[in-house]
VOGU-3710 file (C-alpha; in Angstrom, 3 decimals, decimal comma):
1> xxxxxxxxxx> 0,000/0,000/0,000  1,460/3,290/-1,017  0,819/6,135/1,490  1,603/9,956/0,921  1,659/12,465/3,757  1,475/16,454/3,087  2,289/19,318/5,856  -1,048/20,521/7,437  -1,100/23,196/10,376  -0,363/21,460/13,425
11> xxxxxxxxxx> 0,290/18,172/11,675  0,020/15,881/8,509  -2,337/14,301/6,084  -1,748/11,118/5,378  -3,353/9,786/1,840  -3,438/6,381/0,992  -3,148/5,677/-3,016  -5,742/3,442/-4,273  -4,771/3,066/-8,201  -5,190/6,097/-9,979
21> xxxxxxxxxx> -6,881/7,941/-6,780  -6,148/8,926/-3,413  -8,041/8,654/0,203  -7,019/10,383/3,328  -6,493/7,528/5,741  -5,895/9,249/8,605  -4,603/12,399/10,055  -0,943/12,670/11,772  -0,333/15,132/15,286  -2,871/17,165/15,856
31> xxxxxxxxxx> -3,875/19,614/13,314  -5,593/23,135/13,818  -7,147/23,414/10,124  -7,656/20,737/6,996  -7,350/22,279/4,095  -7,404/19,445/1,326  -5,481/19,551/-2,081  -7,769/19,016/-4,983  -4,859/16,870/-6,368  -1,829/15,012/-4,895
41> xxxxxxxxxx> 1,180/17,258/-6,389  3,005/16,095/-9,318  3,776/16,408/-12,729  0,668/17,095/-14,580  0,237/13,449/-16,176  0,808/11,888/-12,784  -1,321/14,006/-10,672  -3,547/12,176/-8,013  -7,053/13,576/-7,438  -7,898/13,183/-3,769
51> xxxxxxxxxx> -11,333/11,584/-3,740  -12,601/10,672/-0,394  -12,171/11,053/3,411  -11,712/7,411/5,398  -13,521/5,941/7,806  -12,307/7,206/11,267  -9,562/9,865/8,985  -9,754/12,416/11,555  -11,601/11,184/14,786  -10,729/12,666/17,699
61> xxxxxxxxxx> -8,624/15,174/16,384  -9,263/17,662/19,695  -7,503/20,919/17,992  -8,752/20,960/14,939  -11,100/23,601/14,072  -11,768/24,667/10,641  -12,274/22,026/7,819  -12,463/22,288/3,937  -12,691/19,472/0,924  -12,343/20,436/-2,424
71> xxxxxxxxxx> -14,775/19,843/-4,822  -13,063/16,314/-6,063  -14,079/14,418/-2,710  -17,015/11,999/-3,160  -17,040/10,704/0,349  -16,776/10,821/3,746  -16,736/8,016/5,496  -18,023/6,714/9,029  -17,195/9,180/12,023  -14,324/10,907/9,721
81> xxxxxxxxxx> -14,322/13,819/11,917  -16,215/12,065/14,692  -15,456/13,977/18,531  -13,361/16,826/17,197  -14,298/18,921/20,152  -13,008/22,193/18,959  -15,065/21,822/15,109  -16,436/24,783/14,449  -16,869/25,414/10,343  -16,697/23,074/8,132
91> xxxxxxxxxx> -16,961/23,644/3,627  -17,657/19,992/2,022  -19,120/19,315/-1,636  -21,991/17,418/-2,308  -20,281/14,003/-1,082  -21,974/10,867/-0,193  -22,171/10,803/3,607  -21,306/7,641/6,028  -22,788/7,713/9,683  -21,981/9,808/12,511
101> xxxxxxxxxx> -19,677/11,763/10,409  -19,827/14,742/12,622  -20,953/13,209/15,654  -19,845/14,314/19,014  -18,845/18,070/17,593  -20,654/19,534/20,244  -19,300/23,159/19,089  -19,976/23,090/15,678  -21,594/26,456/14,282  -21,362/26,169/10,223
111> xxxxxxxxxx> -21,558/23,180/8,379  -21,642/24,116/4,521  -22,763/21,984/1,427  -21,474/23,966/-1,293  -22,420/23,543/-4,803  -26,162/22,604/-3,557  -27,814/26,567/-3,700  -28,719/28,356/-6,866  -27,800/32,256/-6,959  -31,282/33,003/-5,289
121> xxxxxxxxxx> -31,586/30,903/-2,589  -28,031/32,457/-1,276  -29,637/32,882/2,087  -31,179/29,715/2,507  -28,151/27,577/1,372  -26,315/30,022/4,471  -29,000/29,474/7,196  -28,818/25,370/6,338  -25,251/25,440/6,950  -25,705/26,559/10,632
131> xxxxxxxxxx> -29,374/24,690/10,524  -27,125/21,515/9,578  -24,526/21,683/12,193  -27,121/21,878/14,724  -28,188/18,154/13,964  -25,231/16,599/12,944  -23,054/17,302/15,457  -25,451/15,401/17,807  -25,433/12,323/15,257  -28,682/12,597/14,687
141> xxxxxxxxxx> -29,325/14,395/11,101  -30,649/11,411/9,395  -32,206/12,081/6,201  -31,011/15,985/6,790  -27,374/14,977/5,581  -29,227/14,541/2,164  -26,554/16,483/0,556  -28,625/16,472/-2,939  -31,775/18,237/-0,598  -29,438/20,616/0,935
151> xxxxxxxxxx> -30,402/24,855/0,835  -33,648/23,475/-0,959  -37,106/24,564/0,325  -37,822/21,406/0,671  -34,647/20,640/2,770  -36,143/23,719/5,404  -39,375/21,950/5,798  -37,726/18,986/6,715  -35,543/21,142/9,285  -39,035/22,134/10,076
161> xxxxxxxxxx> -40,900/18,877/10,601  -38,390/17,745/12,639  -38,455/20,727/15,483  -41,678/20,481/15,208  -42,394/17,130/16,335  -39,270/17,613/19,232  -41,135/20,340/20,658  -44,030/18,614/20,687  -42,777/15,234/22,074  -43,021/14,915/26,414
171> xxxxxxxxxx> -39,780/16,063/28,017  -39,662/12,675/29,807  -39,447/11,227/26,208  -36,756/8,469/26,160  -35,949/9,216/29,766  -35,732/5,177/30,808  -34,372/4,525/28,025  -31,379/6,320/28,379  -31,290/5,147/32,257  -31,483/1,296/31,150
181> xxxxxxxxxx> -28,566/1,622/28,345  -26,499/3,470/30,667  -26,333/6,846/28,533  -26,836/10,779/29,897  -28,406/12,337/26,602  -29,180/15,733/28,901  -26,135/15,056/31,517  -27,920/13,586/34,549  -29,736/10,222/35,436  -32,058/12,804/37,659
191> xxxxxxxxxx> -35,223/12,873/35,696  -36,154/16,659/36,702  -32,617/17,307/35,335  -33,027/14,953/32,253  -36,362/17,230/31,556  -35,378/20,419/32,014  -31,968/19,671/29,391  -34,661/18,133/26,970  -36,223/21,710/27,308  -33,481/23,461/26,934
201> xxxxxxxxxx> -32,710/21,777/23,851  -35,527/22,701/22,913  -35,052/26,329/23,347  -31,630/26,185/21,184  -33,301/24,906/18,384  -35,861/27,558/18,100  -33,451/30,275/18,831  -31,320/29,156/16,335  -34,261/28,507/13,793  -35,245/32,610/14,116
211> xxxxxxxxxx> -32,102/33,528/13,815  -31,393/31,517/10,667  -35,044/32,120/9,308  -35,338/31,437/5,746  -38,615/29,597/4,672  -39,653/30,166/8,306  -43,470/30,022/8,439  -45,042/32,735/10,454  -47,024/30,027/12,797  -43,687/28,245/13,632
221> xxxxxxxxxx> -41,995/31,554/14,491  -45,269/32,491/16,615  -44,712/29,089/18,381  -41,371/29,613/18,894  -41,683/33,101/20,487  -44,318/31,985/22,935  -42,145/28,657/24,203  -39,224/30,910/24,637  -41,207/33,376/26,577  -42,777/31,091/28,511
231> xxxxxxxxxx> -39,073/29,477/29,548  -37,464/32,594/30,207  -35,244/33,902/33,257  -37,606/33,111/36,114  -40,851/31,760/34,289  -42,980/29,512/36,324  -42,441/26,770/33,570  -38,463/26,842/34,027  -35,741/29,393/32,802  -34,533/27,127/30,274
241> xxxxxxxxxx> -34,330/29,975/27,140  -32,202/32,091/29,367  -30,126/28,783/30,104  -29,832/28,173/26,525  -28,663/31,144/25,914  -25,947/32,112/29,127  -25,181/28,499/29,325  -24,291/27,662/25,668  -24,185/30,818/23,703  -22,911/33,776/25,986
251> xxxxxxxxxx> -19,813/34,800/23,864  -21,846/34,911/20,538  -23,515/38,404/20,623  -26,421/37,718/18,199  -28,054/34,991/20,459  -28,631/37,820/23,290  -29,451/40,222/20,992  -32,374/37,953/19,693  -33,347/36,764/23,410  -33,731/40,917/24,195
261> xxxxxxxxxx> -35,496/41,415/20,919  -38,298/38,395/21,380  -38,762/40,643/24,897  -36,774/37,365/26,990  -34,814/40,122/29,189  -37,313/42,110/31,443  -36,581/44,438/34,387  -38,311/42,024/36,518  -35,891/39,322/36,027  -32,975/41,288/35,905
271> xxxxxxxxxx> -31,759/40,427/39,252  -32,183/36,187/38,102  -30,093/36,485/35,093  -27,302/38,888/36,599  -27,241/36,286/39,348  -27,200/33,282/37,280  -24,097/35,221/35,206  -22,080/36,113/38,688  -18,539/37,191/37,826  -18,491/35,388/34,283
281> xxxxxxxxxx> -19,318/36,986/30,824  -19,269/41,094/31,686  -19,763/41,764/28,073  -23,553/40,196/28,779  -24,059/41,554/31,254  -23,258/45,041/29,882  -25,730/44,218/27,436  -28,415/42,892/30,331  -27,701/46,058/31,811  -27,810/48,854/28,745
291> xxxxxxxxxx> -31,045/47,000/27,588  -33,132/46,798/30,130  -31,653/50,584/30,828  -33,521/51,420/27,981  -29,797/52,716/26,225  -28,864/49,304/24,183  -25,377/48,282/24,267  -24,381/49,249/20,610  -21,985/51,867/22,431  -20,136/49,206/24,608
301> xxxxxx> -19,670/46,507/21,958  -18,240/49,245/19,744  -15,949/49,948/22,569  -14,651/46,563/22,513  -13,907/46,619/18,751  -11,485/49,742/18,368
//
């Protein structure tokens, strides 16, 4: 077996060569970025196009960040980039998919089909690609990784479908289950726990879905509103908006700035949230603070980026 190994930040790519085309096999040290070559190098006549992504290529690989395949690869196999904890963007053709490719990227943002959006549907192909990293990080994309559907209306209304019938399923859903196979899907075996991580799962999901809104129907984003409302900072049903936001999203601006716009931060639970924040995140709770002041907070982010 002939192998071939090019410099990468932070590491090496190892390809193997499979006749007249190469595979990455795996990935050497621990690399910060994959950039793939369209081609192996060489002279013209014996160039190598690089074709496909292994099974198990880059699992694991706990510095690398940024990914991008040219437009030669056809697939990606089985948990190829498979608990990369420190994923966040990631640029792949239209590739055939294997399982649990991304599975286990639990900070995964953008996850970007190109070649799948026509000129007016710029937007939509843009939203998908942080719709898309939402589900496959968690393994669970199924018939979403339909690379041929991707940016497609028809791709959103599957996004849709499937919120849909998440917010509507019973926060105990699945609860023994994940007791009796010994797994922690929402972090604790405690079923008031398990629920309120369902819920604020939930949450994340709809947040995310208004602030990547193309094709968004006016009754889902109605819905939406009212569950985040109704789990915000203090609500009698749980705080589990507020959670999703200060607990997963504090360092990414628009996510607050949505919350305060839906009307999530409120004078009257002002003192919850600060609390909740203590000494962490001060740019939030500048924000907190110059919204519910009535003055914003355009003046203090603007401070920050001079």
């Amino acid at each position: 077996m002939q192998e071939i190994e090019i410099e990468v930040p932070g590491g090496g790519a190892v390809f193997e060569i499979k006749g007249k085309v190469a595979v990455l096999s795996r990935t050497a040290g621990q690399p910060t970025a994959l950039e793939l070559p369209e081609w192996i190098e060489g002279p013209e006549e014996n160039r190598i196009p690089v074709v496909g992504v292994g099974r198990k290529a880059v699992l694991g690989k706990k510095q690398l960040r940024r990914v991008y395949l040219p437009d030669s690869v056809q697939f990606i196999g089985e948990w190829a980039f498979a608990y990369c904890d420190a994923l966040t963007e990631v640029r792949i053709p239209c590739a055939e998919l294997g399982k649990d490719v991304f599975l286990g990227c639990a900070r995964l943002r953008k996850l970007a089909i190109e070649g799948r959006s026509e000129e007016t549907a710029k937007k939509a192909g843009l939203d998908c690609a942080y719709l898309l990293a939402a589900v496959a990080a968690g393994g669970d994309g199924g018939y979403l990784l339909d690379a041929s559907l991707f940016g497609t209306a028809e791709w959103l209304a599957k996004w849709d479908a499937r919120l849909i019938a998440f917010l509507d399923s019973p926060d105990s859903e699945d609860f023994d289950r994940q007791i009796l196979c010994g797994e922690e899907d929402y972090g604790s075996t405690d079923r008031e726990a398990y629920e309120s991580g369902r819920r604020r799962r939930k949450a994340e999901l709809l947040l995310l879905r208004l602030l990547h809104d193309a094709g968004l129907s006016d009754a889902l984003k109605e819905r939406a509103k009212e569950y985040l409302l109704a789990h915000a900072a203090g609500a009698p049903a749980g705080s589990e908006s507020w959670n999703a936001v200060w607990q997963l999203h504090a360092d990414e601006r628009e996510w607050y700035e949505l919350f305060a716009e839906i009307g999530g931060i409120r004078a009257g639970n002002m003192d919850r949230m600060l609390s909740d924040l203590g000494e962490n995140h001060p740019e939030l709770k500048a924000f907190l603070l110059g919204d519910t002041a009535g003055a914003g907070a355009e003046d203090f982010f603007g401070g920050l980026e001079l």
